[in-house]
N, C-alpha and C positions, 0 to 999 in steps of 0.2 A: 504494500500500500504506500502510497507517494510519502505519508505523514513518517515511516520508518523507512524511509530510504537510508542506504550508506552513499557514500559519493559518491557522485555523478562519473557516471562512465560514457564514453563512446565505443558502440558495440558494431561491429559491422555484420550482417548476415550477406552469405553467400546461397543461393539457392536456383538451381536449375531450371525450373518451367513455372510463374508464380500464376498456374489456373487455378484451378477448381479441383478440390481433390483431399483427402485427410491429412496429405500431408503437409499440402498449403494451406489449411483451415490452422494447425499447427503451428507452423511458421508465423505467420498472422497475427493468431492469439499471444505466442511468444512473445511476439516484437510489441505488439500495441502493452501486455502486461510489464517489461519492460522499461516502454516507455511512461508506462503513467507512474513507473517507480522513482523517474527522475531522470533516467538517463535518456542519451540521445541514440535512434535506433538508423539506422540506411540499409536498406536491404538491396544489393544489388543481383540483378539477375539475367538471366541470355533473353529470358521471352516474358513478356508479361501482356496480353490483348483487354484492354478496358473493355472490350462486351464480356470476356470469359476472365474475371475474377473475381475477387471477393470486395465487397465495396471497402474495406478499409486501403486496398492496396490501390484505389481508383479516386478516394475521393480525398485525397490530400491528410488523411487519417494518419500514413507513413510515409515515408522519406523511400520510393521507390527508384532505384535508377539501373533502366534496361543497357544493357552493356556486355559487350563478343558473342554479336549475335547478325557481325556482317560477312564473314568469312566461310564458318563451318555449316552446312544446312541441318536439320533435327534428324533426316536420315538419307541416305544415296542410294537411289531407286527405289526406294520402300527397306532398305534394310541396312543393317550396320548404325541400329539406334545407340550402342554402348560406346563406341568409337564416336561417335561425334558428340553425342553428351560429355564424353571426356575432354574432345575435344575443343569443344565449347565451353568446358570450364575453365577448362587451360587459357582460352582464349581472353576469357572474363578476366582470370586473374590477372593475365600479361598487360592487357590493357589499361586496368585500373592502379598497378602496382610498377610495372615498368614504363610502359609507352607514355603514359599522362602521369601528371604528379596528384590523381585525384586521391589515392589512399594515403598517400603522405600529408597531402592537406587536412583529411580527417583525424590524423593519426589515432587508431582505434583503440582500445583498452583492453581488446577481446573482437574474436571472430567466431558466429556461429555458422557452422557449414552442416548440410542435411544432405541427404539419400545421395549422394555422392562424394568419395571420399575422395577419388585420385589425385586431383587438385594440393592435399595437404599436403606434399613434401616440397611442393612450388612455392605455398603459398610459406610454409616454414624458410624455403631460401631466401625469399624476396620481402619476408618480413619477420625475422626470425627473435625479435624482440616481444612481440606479441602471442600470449595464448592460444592456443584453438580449440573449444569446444565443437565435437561430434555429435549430433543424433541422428540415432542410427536406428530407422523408422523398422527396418527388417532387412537380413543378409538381400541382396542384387540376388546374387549364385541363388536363393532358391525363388526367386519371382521370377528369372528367365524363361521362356517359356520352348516349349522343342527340343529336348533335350533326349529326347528317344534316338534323336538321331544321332549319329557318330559323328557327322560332320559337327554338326552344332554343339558337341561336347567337346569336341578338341576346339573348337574355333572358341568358346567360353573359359580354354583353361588360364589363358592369362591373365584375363579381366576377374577371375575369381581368385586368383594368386594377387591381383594388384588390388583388390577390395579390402581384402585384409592387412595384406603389409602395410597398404596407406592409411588405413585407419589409426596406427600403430603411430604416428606423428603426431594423434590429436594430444593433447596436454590430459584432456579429459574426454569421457565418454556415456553417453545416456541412451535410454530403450526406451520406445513407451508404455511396455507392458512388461510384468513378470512372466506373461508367456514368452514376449518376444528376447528377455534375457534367458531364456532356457534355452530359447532355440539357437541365440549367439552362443552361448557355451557349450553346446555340443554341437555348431557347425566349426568355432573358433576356439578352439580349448586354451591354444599356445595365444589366446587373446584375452581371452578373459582372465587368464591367470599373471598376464602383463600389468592389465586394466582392472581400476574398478568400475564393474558398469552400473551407473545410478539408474536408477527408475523413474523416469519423472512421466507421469501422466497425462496425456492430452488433456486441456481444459475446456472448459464453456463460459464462455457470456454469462454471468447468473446478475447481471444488474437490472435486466429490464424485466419487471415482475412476468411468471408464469400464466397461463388461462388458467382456469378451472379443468379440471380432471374430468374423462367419462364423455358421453354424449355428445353429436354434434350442439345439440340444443343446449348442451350444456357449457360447450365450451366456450366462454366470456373470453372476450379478446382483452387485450392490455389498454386503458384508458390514454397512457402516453403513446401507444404506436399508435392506435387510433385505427386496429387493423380488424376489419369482417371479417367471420367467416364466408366460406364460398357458398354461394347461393344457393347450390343444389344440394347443400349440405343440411340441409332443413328440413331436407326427404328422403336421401337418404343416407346411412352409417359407413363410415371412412374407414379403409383398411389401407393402409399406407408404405410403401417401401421405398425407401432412401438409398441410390444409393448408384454409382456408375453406371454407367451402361459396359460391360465386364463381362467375363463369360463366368471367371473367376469367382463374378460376387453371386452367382446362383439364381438372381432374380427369379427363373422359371420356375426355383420352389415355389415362390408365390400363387403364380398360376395356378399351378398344378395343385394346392393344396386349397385355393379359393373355386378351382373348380370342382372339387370330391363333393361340396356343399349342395345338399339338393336345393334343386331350384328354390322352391318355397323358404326353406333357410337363408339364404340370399338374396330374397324378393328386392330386399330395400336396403342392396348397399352396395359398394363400388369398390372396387381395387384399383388405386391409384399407385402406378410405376414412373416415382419420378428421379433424376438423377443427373449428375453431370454428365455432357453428351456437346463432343466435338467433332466439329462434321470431319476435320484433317484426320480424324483417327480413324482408320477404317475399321475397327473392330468394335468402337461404339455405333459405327452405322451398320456392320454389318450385326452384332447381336440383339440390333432393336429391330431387326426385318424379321431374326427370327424367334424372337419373342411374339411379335406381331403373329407371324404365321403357326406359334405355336397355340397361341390363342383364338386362332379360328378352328385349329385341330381340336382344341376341348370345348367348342362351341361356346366361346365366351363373344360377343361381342365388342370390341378394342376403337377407339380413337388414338388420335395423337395428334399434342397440344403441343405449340414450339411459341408461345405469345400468352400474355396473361388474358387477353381478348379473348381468345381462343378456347381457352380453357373455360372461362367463364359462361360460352356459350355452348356446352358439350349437353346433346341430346340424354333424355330422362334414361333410357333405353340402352344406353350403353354399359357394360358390364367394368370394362377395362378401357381408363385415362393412361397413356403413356405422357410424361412431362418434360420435356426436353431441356437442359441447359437453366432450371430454374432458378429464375432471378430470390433474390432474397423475400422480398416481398413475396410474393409467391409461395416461397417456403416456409415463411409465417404463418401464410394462411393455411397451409395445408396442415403443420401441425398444430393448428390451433384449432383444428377442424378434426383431425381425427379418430376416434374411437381406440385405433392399437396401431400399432409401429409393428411391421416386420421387420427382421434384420436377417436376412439370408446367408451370409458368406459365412465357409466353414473354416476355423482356424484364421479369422482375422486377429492382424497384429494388438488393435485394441478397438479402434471403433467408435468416432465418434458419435455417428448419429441416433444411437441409444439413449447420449447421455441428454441431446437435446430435444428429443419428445420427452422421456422423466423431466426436466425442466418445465415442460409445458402440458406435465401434468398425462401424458399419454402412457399409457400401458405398453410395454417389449415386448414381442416375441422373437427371440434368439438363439441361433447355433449354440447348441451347448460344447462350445469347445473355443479357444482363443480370447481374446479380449474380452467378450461378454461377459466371460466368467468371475471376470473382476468386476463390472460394471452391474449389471442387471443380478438380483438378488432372486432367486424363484418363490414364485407365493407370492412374495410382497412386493415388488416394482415390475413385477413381468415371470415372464415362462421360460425356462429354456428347454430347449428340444433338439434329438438326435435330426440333423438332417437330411438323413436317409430314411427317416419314419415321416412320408409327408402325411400319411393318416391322421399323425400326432399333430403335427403344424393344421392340419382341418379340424380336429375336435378343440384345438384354441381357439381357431375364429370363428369354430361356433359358437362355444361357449361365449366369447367378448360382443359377439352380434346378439345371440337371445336368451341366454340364461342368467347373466351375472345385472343384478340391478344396480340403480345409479349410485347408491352410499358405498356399496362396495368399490366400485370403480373410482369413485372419490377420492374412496381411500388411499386404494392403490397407487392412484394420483398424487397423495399428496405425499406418500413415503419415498415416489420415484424422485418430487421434488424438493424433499429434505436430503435425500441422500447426494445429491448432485452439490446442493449448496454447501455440505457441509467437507465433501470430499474430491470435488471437481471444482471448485471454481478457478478462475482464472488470476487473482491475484493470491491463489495457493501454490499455481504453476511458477507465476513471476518469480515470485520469494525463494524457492527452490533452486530455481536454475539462477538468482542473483546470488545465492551460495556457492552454488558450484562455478561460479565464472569467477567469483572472488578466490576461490580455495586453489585457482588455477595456477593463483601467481604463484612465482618462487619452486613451481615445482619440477622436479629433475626433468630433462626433455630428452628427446632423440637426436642423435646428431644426423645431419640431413646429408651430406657431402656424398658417400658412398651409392648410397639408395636411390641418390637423384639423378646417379649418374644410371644406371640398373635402368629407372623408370623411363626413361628420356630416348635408351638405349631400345626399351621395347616399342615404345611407343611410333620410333620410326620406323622400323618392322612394320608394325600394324598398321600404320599408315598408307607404308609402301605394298602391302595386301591390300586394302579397300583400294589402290591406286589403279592396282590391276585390274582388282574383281571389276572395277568401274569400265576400264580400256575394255577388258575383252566380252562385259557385255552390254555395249556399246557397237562393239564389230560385232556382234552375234547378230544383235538388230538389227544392223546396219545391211547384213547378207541375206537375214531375213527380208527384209524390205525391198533389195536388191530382186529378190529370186521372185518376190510375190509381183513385181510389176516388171516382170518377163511375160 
């Protein structure tokens, strides 16, 4: 809290893509908790699009500045996303710490850098006076994806040899969950046993008072946001899921367990799919085509809303709202609006969007395994359930659509929103990680000379690999194209 600040720091964050996403919701919350501590925050970053992020990174809230993000593209031909993220941090750093004198003008106190480590032995050489704290959202090596393949196992062994070693630079290091340091120490033993890895928790907003719990009719919006429910939310009961458009995050549980509800059970209520969703990704367009298609297969009825307009005018008749890209606004109302929270994804790191319907008074339904497990309580803030029993996930939303009355729901309501406040909030996060940024100084470090040289050494390799993959299929095209207009 501002009133117990220690002295004022400048903290500089490093961070890769600042959309839309848990780990940007994270970084975010960080920086503005941070800042209301007293200190002054800059977060620089490769990409940041004012339609696709979070309004504090848009509306002048932070100290944003996009920077080596003119050189390296996000991937070359759709692939070799790990080599240019690298390479665009690399890029980040040289620009702000070599090329221009902008990080010596800040001169920082402290560097927070997230889901990308390799950067740190650059950023140690080029600034070796200052700290660096890590968080380390979950190992890269096990979110890779395609790893059945042989090619793509050899082609990830060096970027998972450089994830570790570079992390090994930071001064200090943090998880967001007790799952996901489990999973650090037994992916990185010879790392953990280096490091201590602190826990700090993702947080939540908890200043802007919650709705009321249970019902759409019941749930009272906030008098300071000034924010309705959705219209159609008057007739009928909200079943809601938060959360990417991801093959990862499971959404289809939803479906598939909103559609076992016999008709008559589900006369008067809606399943609403809303989520981050960018068009550049082709795996959030392509898993909302087949979501879409997987919802005409279980004869649900499906829209999809890309505009608050839009959404507002969605037919009585429809079973299934898909919500594209939802603005803030929008996502207020919707958990203001409804009756239970799904959280599909099995073994997520930790999760935030749990902790903010309990805030707004909404009942969890959650994977029993990962993050949840810390977050949502069972009985009393929500349910958790095997995700491979979608039987189990349809006898909760029946139960939450027509057996459980409103004091009940209330209830439940208000435990999910004491436990958030009392354990999630945001200037609980601040104070924590303003400890661990202080405790940084003075502490023994890595010498960087050797390693930098090691890194620098792979990196042109890999370079010189994507340089080729790039030439020869390029001339594959090129013969292709040739032979096809013979």
């Amino acid at each position: 809290m501002a009133g117990d600040k220690k002295q004022s720091k400048t903290i500089v964050f490093l961070h890769p893509d600042l959309g839309i996403g848990g780990a940007e919701r994270l970084v975010v919350d960080a920086a503005v908790g941070l800042q209301k501590r007293g200190h002054r925050v800059v977060i620089f970053t490769s990409h940041c699009d004012p339609a696709h992020c979070f309004d504090e990174a848009r509306d002048g809230t932070l100290d944003v500045r996009v920077r080596g993000n003119t050189i390296v593209p996000p991937t070359v031909l759709g692939r070799f996303a790990i080599v240019c993220a690298i390479l665009r941090q690399l890029h980040l750093i040289l620009h702000i710490a070599l090329f221009t004198s902008e990080l010596r003008a800040l001169a920082p106190d402290s560097f927070f850098v997230d889901q990308l480590s390799a950067g740190l032995p650059v950023l140690r050489l080029l600034a070796p006076a200052t700290p660096v704290f890590f968080y380390c959202h979950f190992p890269d090596l096990l979110l890779a994806q395609g790893r059945a393949r042989l090619w793509k196992r050899l082609y990830r062994v060096p970027f998972d040899a450089l994830e570790q070693w570079s992390m090994t630079f930071a001064d200090a290091i943090a998880v967001n969950s007790a799952f996901t340091k489990s999973i650090v120490a037994q992916t990185w033993p010879r790392l953990a046993r280096s490091h201590s890895l602190h826990v700090v928790h993702p947080c939540i907003n908890t200043s802007s008072p919650p709705s009321s719990p249970s019902s759409s009719s019941a749930t009272a919006n906030s008098p300071e946001l000034a924010i309705e429910p959705l219209p159609w939310t008057a007739r009928n009961s909200i079943i809601l899921s938060i959360n990417r458009f991801e093959r990862k995050k499971d959404v289809g549980l939803a479906l598939r367990a909103f559609a076992r509800l016999p008709p008559a059970r589900r006369a008067r209520a809606k399943l609403l799919l809303a989520g981050g969703y960018d068009p550049r990704v082709a795996e959030n367009v392509a898993y909302h085509s087949e979501l879409a298609a997987l919802a005409a297969e279980l004869g649900l009825r499906a829209a999809t809303a890309k505009t608050l307009v839009s959404a507002l005018t969605v037919p009585d008749d429809v079973h299934v709202l898909f919500l594209l890209s939802v603005p803030h606004l929008l996502k207020e109302m919707l958990l203001r609006s409804a009756r239970l929270l799904v959280y599909t994804p099995s073994n997520e790191h930790f999760g935030i969007v749990p902790l903010e319907a309990m805030l707004r008074g909404v009942p969890v339904l959650a994977a029993d395994s990962g993050g949840p497990r810390e977050t949502v309580v069972e009985g009393v803030t929500g349910w958790l359930r095997d995700p491979a029993d979608v039987a189990a996930w349809s006898d909760v939303m029946d139960r939450v659509l027509n057996d459980m009355g409103e004091d009940e729901l209330r209830a439940m309501g208000r435990a999910g929103v004491e436990r958030v406040r009392s354990r999630f909030a945001e200037a609980q996060m601040a104070e924590q990680l303003d400890g661990i940024l202080d405790g940084m100084v003075g502490a023994k470090r890595k010498g960087w000379l050797p390693g930098l040289a090691v890194l620098l050494a792979g990196l042109v390799a890999v370079v010189a690999v994507v340089i080729s993959a790039v030439v020869v299929g390029a001339a594959g095209r090129s013969s292709v194209l040739t032979r096809t207009s013979r």
